[in-house]
C-alpha positions in Angstrom: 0.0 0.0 0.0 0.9 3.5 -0.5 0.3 5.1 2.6 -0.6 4.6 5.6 -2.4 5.6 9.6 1.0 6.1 11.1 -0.3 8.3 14.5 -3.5 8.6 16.1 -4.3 11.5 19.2 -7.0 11.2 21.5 -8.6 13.7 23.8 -11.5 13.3 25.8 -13.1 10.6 24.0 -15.0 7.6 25.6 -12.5 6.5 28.1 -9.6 7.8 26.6 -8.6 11.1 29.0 -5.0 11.5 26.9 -4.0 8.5 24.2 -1.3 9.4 21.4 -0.8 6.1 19.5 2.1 5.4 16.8 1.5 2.6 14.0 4.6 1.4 12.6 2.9 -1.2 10.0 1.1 -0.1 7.2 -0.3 -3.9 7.0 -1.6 -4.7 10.9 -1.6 -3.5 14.1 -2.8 -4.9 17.0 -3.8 -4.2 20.7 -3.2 -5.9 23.4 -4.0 -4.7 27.2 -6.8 -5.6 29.9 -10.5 -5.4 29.9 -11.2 -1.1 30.3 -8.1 -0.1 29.1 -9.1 1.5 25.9 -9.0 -0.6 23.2 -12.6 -0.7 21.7 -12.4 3.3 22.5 -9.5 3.7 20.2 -11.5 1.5 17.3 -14.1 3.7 17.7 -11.7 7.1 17.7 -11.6 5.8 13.9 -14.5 5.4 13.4 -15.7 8.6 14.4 -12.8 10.1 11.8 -13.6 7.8 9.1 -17.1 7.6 9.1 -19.1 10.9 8.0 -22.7 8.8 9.4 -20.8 7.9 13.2 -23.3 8.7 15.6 -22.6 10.5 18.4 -24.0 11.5 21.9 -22.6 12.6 25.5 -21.0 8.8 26.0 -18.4 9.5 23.4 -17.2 12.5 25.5 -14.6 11.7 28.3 -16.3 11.8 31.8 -14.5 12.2 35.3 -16.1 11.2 38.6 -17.8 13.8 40.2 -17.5 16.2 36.5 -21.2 18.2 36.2 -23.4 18.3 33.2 -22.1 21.8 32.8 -18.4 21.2 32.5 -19.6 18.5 29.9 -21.3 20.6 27.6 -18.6 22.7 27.5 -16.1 19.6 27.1 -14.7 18.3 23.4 -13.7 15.5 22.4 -10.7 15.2 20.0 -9.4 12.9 17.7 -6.4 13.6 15.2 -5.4 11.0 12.7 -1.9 11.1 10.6 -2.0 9.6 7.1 1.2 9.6 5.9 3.1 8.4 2.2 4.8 4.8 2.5 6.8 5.6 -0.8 9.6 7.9 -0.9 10.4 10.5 -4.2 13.7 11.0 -6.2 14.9 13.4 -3.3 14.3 10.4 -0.3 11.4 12.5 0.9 7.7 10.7 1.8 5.7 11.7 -1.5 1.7 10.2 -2.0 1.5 8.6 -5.6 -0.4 10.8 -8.4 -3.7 9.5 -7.6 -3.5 9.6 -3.7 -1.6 13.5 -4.3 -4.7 14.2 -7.0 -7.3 13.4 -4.4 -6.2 15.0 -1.3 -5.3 18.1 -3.4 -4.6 21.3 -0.9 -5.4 18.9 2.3 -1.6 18.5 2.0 0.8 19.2 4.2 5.3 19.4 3.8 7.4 19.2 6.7 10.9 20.9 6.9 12.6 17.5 5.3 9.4 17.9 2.2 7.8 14.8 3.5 4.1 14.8 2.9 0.9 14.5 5.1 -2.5 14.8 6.4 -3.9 15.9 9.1 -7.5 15.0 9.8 -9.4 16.3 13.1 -12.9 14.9 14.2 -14.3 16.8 17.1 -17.4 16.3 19.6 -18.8 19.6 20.5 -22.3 20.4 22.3 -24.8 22.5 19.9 -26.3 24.2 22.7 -29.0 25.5 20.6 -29.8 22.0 18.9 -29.5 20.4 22.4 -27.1 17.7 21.2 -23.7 16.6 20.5 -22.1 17.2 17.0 -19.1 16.0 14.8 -17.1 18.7 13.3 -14.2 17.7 10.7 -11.5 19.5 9.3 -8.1 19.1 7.6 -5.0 20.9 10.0 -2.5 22.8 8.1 0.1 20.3 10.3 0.6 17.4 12.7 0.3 19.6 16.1 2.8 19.2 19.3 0.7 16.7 21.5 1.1 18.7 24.3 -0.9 21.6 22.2 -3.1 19.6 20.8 -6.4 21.2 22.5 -4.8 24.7 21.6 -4.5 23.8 18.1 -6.4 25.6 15.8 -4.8 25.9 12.8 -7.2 24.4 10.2 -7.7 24.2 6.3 -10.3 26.9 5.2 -11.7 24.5 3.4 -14.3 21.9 4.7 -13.8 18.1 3.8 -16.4 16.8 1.9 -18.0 13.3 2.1 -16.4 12.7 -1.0 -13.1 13.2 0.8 -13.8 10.1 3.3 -15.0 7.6 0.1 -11.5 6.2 -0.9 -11.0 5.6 3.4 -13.9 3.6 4.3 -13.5 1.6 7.7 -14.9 -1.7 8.2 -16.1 -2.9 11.4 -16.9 -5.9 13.4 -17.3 -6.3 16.9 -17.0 -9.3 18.9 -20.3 -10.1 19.2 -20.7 -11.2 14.8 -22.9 -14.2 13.7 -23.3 -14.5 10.4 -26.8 -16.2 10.9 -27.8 -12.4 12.4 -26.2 -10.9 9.3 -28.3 -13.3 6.9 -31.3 -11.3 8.4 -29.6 -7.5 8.7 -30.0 -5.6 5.5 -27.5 -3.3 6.8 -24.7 -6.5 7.5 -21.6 -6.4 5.3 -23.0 -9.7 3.6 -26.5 -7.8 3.2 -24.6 -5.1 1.2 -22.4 -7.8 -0.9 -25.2 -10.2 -2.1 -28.2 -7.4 -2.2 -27.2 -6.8 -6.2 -26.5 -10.2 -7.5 -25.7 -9.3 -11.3 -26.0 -11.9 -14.1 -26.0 -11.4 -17.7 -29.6 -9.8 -19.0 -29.6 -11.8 -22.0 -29.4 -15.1 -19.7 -32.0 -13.7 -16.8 -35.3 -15.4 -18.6 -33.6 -18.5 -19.3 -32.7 -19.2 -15.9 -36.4 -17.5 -14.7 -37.9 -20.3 -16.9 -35.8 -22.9 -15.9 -36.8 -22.1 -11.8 -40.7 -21.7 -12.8 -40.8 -25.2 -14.2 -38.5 -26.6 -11.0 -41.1 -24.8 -9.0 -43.8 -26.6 -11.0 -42.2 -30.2 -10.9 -41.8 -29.9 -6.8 -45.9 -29.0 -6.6 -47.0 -31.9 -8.9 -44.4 -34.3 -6.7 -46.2 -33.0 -3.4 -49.2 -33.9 -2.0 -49.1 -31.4 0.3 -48.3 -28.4 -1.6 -50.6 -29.9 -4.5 -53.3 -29.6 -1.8 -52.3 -26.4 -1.0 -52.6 -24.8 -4.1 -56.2 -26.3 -4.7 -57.6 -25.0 -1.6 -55.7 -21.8 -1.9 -57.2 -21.2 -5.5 -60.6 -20.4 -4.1 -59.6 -17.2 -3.5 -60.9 -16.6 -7.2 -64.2 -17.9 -6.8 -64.1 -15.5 -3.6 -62.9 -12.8 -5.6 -65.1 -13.6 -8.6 -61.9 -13.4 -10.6 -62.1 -16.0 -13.6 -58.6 -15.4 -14.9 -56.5 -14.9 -11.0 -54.7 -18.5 -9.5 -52.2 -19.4 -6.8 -48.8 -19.9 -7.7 -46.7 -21.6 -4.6 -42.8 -21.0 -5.2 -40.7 -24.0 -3.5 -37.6 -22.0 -4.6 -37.2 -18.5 -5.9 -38.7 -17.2 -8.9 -37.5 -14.3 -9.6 -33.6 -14.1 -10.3 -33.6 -10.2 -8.2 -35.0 -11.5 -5.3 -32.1 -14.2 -4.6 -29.8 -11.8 -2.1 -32.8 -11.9 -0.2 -33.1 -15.5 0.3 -29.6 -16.6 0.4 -28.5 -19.1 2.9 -25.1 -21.0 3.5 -24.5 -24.0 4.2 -21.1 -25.8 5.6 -20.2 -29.1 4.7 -16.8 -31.3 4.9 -15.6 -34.2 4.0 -17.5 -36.5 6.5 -20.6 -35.1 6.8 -23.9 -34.0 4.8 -24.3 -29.8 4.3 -25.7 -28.0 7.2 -27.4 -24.8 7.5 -25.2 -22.0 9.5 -27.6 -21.7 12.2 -27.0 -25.4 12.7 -23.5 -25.1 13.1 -21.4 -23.4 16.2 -20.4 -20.1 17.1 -17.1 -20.2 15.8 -17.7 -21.7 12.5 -20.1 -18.9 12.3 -18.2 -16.0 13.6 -15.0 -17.1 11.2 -17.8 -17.4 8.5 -18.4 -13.2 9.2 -15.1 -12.6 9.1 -14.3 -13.9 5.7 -17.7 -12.6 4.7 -16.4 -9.0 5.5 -12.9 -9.8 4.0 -14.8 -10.7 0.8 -17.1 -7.5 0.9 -13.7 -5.7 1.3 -12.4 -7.5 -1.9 -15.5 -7.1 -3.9 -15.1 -3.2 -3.3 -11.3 -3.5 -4.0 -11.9 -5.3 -7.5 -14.8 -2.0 -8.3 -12.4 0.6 -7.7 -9.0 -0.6 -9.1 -11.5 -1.5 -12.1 -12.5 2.7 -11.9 -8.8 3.3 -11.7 -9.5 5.1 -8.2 -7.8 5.4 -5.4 -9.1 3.0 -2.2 -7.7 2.5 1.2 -9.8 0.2 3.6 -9.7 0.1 7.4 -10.4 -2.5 8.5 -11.3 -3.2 12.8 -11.5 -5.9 14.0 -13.0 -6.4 17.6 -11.5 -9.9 19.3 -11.3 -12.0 16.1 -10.7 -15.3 18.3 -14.2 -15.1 20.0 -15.5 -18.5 19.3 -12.2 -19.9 17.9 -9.9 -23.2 18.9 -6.4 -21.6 18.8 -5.1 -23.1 15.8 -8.1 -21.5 13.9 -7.2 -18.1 15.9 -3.5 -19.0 14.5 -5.1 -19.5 10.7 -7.4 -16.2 10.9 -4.6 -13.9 11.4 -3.0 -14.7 8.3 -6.2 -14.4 6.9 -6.3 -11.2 8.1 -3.1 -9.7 6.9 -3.4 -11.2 3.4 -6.7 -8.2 3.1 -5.4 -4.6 1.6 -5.9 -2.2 3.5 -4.8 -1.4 7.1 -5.9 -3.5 9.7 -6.5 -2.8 13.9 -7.3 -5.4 15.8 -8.0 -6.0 19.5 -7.4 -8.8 21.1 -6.7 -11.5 24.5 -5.2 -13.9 22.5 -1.9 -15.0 23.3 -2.2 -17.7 19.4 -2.4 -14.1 17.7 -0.1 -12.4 19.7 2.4 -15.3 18.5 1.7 -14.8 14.7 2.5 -10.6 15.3 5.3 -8.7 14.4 6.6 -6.9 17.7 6.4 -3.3 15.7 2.7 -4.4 15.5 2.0 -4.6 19.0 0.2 -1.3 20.7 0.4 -2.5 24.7 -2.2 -0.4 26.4 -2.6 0.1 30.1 -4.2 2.0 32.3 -2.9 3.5 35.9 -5.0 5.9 37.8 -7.8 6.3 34.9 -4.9 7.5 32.4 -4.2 5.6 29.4 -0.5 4.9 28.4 0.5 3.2 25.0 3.5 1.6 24.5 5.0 -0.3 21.5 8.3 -1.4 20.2 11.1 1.4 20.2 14.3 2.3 17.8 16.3 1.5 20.8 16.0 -2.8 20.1 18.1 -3.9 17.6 17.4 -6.8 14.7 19.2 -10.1 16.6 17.3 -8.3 19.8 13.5 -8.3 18.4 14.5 -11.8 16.7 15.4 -13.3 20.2 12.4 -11.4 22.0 10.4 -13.0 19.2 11.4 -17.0 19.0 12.4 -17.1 22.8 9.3 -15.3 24.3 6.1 -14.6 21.9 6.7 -17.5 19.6 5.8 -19.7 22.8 5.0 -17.7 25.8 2.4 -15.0 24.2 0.2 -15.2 27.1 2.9 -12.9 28.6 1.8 -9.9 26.8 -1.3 -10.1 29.2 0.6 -9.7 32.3 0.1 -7.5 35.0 3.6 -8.8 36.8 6.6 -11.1 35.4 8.4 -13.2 38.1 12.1 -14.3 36.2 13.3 -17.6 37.9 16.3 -20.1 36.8 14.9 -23.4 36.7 12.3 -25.9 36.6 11.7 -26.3 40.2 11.3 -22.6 41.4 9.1 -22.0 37.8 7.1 -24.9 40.0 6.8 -24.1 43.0 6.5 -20.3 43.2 2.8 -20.3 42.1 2.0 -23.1 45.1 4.1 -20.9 47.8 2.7 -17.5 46.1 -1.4 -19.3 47.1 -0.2 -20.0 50.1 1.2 -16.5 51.1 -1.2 -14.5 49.5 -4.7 -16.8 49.4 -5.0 -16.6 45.9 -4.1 -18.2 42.5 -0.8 -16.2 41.0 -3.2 -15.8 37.7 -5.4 -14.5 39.6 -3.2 -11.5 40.4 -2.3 -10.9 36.7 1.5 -12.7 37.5 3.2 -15.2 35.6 6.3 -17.1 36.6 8.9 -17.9 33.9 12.1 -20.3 33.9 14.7 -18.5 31.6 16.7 -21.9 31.8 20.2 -20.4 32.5 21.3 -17.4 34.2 22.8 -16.2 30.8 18.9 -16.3 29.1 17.3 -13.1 31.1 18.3 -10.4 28.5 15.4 -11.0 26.3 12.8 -11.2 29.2 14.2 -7.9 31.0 14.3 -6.1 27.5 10.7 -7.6 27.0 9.2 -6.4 30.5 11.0 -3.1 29.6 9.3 -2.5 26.7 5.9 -3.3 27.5 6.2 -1.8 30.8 5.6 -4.7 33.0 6.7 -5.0 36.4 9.1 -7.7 36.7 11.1 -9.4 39.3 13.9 -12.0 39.6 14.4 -14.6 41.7 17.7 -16.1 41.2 20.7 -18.6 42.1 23.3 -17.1 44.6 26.3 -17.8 42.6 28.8 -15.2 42.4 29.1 -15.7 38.3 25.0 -15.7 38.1 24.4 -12.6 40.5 27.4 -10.3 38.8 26.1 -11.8 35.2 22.2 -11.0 35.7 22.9 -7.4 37.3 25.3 -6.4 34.0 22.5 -7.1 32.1 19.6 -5.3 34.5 22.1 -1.9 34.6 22.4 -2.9 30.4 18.7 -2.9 30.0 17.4 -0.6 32.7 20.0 2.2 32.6 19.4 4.8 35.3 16.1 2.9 36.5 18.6 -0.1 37.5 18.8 0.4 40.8 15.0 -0.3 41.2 14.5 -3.2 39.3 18.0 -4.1 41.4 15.7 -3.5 44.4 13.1 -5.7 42.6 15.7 -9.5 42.5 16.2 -11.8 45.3 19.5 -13.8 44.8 19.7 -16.9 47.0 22.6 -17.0 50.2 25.9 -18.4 50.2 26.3 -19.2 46.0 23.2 -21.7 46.6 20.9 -22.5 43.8 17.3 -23.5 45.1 17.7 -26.8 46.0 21.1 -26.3 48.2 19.2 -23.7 49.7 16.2 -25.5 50.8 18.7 -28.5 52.1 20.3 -25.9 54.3 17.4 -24.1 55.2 16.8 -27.8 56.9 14.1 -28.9 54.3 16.0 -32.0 53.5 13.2 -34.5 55.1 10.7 -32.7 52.9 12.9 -32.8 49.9 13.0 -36.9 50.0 9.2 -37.2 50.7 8.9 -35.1 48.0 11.3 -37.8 46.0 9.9 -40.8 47.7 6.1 -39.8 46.7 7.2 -40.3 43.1 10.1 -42.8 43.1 9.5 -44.5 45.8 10.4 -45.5 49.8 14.3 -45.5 50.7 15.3 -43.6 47.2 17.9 -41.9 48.3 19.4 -45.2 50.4 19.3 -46.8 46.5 20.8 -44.0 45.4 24.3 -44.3 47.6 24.3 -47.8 47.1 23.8 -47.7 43.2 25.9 -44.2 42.5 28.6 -44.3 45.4 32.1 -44.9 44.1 30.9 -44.4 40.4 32.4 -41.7 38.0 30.9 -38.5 37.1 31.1 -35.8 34.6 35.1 -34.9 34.0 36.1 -31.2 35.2 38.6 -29.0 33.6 41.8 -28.0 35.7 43.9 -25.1 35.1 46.6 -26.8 33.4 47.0 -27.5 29.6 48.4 -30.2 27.6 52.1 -29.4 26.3 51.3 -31.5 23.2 48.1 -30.0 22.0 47.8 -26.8 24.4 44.3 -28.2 25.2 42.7 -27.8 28.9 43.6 -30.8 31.1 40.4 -32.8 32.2 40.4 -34.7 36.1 38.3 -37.3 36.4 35.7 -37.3 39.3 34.2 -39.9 41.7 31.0 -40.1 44.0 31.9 -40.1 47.3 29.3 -40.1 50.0 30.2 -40.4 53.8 28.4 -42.1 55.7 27.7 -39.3 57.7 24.7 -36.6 57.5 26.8 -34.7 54.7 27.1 -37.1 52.8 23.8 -38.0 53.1 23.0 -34.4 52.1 25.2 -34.5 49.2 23.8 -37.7 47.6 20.2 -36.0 48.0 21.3 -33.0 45.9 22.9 -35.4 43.8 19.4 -37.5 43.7 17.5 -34.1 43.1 20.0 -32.6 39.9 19.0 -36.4 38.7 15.4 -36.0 38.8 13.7 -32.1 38.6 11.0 -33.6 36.8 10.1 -36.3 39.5 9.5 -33.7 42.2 9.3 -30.1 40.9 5.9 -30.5 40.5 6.0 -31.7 44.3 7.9 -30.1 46.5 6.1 -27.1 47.7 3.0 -28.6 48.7 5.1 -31.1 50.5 6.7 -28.2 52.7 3.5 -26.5 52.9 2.1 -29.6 54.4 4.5 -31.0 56.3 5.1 -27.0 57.9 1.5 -25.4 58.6 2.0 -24.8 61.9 5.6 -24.1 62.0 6.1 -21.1 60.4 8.6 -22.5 58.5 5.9 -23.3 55.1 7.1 -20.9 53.2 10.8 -20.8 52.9 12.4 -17.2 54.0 13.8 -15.7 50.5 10.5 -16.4 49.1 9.2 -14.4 51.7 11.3 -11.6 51.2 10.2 -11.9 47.7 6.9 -11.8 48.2 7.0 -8.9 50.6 9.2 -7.1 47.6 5.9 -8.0 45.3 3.6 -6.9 47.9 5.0 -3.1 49.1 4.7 -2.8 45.0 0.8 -4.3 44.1 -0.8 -4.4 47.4 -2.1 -7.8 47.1 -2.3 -7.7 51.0 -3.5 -4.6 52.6 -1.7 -4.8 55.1 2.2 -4.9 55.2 3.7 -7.6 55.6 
């Protein structure tokens, strides 16, 4: 395409206070955020832009507890919308093609660098003598400082036209589509599509012909209807009208009328064809989608075929209502493969996976402000690749966070969300948190850049090695820059260089540790496992000399050696639990929950601290703990 929506100011509209939004795709761009943060209000800023017929009333206008009916009538709501050129001239400035500079005419504006533009401005104002809200729309003469946006009045003398908004017509569909409704709505986007089916005039009789004598042929095979048509024909005797008779239509006669009676029905391989309304939601909600993407099409095909300019938008309100994930997966694609520009809002972690990260508009909302955030300049190509196959292409559901907790390994990714219930009295998902092994001390990088972005609290809870704690905060002072020091403030490292399972052995939950083992491998494990590993070789170390020969490092060879004394008890249980994370991960914390109710002791003491850390910042707990 040849331009594009790349910025979008709101003011005072719906629930949007203060919302300045940057697209950086001229194919998609999608938002992601909780319920009531904005998201349906920005698909409706453009609507209000786009569409000259958008009504309007005193819920479009931004409302503040305790505001009076006065201060609303007086209050507008803005909404400024930047097209700009994807193409660039001879001279590497942003120029519109002929057709795209030949309709918007004077509306366009040059910047100091000659790049081209237009500003559009749709404003809510109270017409105090009509006693109701109005849209006003002009062209600005440029793209206004957003913090003088409500100042700005620096607008095109001349009015746009309707005519103006033709070749940008938006295309919207909420979340609440069924294309069995739309069958019946002669307002729907399949309504409009199939309401003028055109055929060849000089083949119209033939085919009226042919559909009169099926008609006939289905009365003469039915009793019923022959029956019918008998008793119905006394309406000429009633009538005293010789020459008047009943005519029962099985089918559609009349080749204009077929828009009106037009059903679909879905079949596959295994099964006969069945009527939509017959059929689930999300067959039927997909079947809206690709009815709207082949409206869009249809109206594509008519203009290029007029050699006239056209630009669909296209919004799309939670396209995986209804959906399995792997058809949420297919309709994206779908999706992108329509001209035009497309905004979509959505909860789904399957979309969120098939996204570009410049595509991604994270909204959230603190204190009844709106703040946007998206991909900066600031993350390089190998970063957004990593950030992509490490995080979104597996872990999209992170997106929807209201906290990251960053852990090491398998059995603190575990056992956190079991010791975070038990602290707190509630799910971790229900607080908005999720807790994510980075597998290796050296893998955080892309999750701290991520949570930066995006603006997501995160916190760390990490091995006590000296190597891991000086590694992981390089990279938080790398990432976080002068805000280091808080999100320092925001990590836990573990005592003494332990990683979590030498901690919990020498916190003195070593009995708990082989129940937990026990419960899955059975009575006297760790007895079996002196007897069978004792004296055996294990993985060769490196030493600090070299071979003369070759100049390679020197290797020692290793042995199990287990006392037979409480440390080296201890030390064949670590051994035991390096050997088997996936036996008793899963395991462990309910174990020392259980076995620690009414000891104080059920919640180990660094997982305190971080949970105090988590609380002082979200207030899970009102009171401090």
């Amino acid at each position: 395409m040849s331009l594009m929506l790349s910025a979008v100011r709101v003011r005072n509209f719906r629930s949007l206070a203060f919302a300045d939004f940057s697209c950086n795709s001229s194919s998609g761009t999608v938002l992601i955020g909780a319920n009531n943060v904005g998201k349906t209000a920005f698909l409706s800023a453009l609507r209000l832009v786009f569409d000259p017929r958008f009504p309007v009333s005193s819920e479009d206008v931004y409302r503040a507890p305790g505001d009076l009916d006065a201060e609303m009538e007086s209050r507008e709501a803005i909404v400024d919308v930047l097209i700009t050129p994807t193409n660039l001239s001879e001279d590497g400035a942003l120029e519109f093609t002929p057709e795209w500079q030949l309709h918007f005419g004077r509306f366009i504006s040059l910047d100091e660098n000659s790049n081209q533009s237009v500003s559009i401005r749709a404003k809510i104002v109270f017409n105090r003598s009509k006693g109701e809200y109005e849209v006003e729309r002009r062209i600005l003469l440029d793209w206004p400082d957003s913090k003088n946006l409500n100042d700005y009045v620096d607008y095109n003398k001349i009015l746009p036209r309707e005519s103006f908004f033709e070749p940008l017509p938006v295309f919207y569909l909420d979340a609440r589509r069924d294309i069995v409704a739309d069958m019946r709505d002669k307002f729907s986007y399949f309504a409009r599509l199939v309401k003028d089916i055109k055929i060849d005039q000089s083949l119209v009789l033939d085919f009226e012909k042919e559909l009169e004598s099926i008609n006939s042929k289905i009365v003469d095979e039915s009793d019923i209807l022959k029956h019918l048509t008998d008793k119905l024909g006394m309406i000429s005797k009633t009538l005293d009208s010789e020459d008047s008779k009943i005519l029962i239509h099985p089918v559609t006669q009349k080749l204009s009328e077929l828009g009106k009676n037009l059903t679909i029905n879905f079949q596959d391989e295994h099964s006969d064809a069945f009527s939509m309304s017959n059929h689930g939601m999300g067959t039927r909600s997909w079947i809206t989608f690709l009815t709207l993407f082949s409206y869009v099409d249809w109206q594509i095909g008519l203009r290029q075929q007029a050699d006239k300019c056209y630009y669909p938008i296209v919004l799309l309100e939670e396209p995986e209502a209804h959906l399995h994930p792997n058809s949420q997966r297919n309709i994206y694609k779908q999706m992108k493969s329509l001209s035009g520009q497309i905004f979509v809002s959505t909860h789904s972690p399957s979309i969120v996976s098939q996204t570009d990260l410049i595509e991604i508009l994270f909204l959230t909302k603190k204190y009844g402000k709106t703040t946007v955030k998206s991909v900066n300049d600031n993350l390089m190509g190998d970063e957004l690749r990593k950030i992509k196959q490490e995080i979104l292409k597996s872990r999209g559901e992170l997106l929807f966070s209201e906290a990251l907790i960053l852990c090491e390994g398998e059995t603190e990714e575990q056992s956190i969300p079991t010791f975070f219930k038990e602290k707190f009295k509630k799910e971790i998902y229900e607080c908005g948190f999720n807790v994510i092994s980075v597998n290796g001390y050296g893998k955080y990088k892309p999750f701290l850049k991520f949570a930066k972005v995006f603006d997501i609290p995160v916190y760390i809870f990490s091995d006590g090695e000296k190597i891991v704690k000086e590694s992981i905060e390089n990279v938080i002072e790398e990432v976080f820059g002068e805000s280091s020091d808080d999100q320092k403030d925001k990590t836990v490292f573990l005592p003494m260089g332990d990683n979590f399972e030498r901690y919990l052995v020498s916190e003195n939950y070593d009995k708990e540790l082989v129940q937990a083992l026990e419960a899955e491998l059975g009575e006297g494990v760790i007895e079996n496992y002196i007897k069978t590993k004792n004296g055996t070789f294990i993985k060769r170390k490196p030493t600090k000399d070299t071979c003369s020969c070759c100049g390679q490092k020197i290797f020692s060879d290793r042995v199990r050696d287990y006392p037979e004394n409480d440390a080296g008890y201890k030390k064949a249980l670590l051994d035991c639990l390096k050997d088997n994370k996936t036996a008793y991960s899963f395991t462990i914390a309910d174990n020392i929950i259980l076995k620690n109710k009414d000891t104080g002791r059920a919640i180990p003491n660094k997982l305190l601290e971080l949970f105090v850390i988590i609380n002082n910042h979200h207030e899970i707990l009102k009171e401090k703990i």
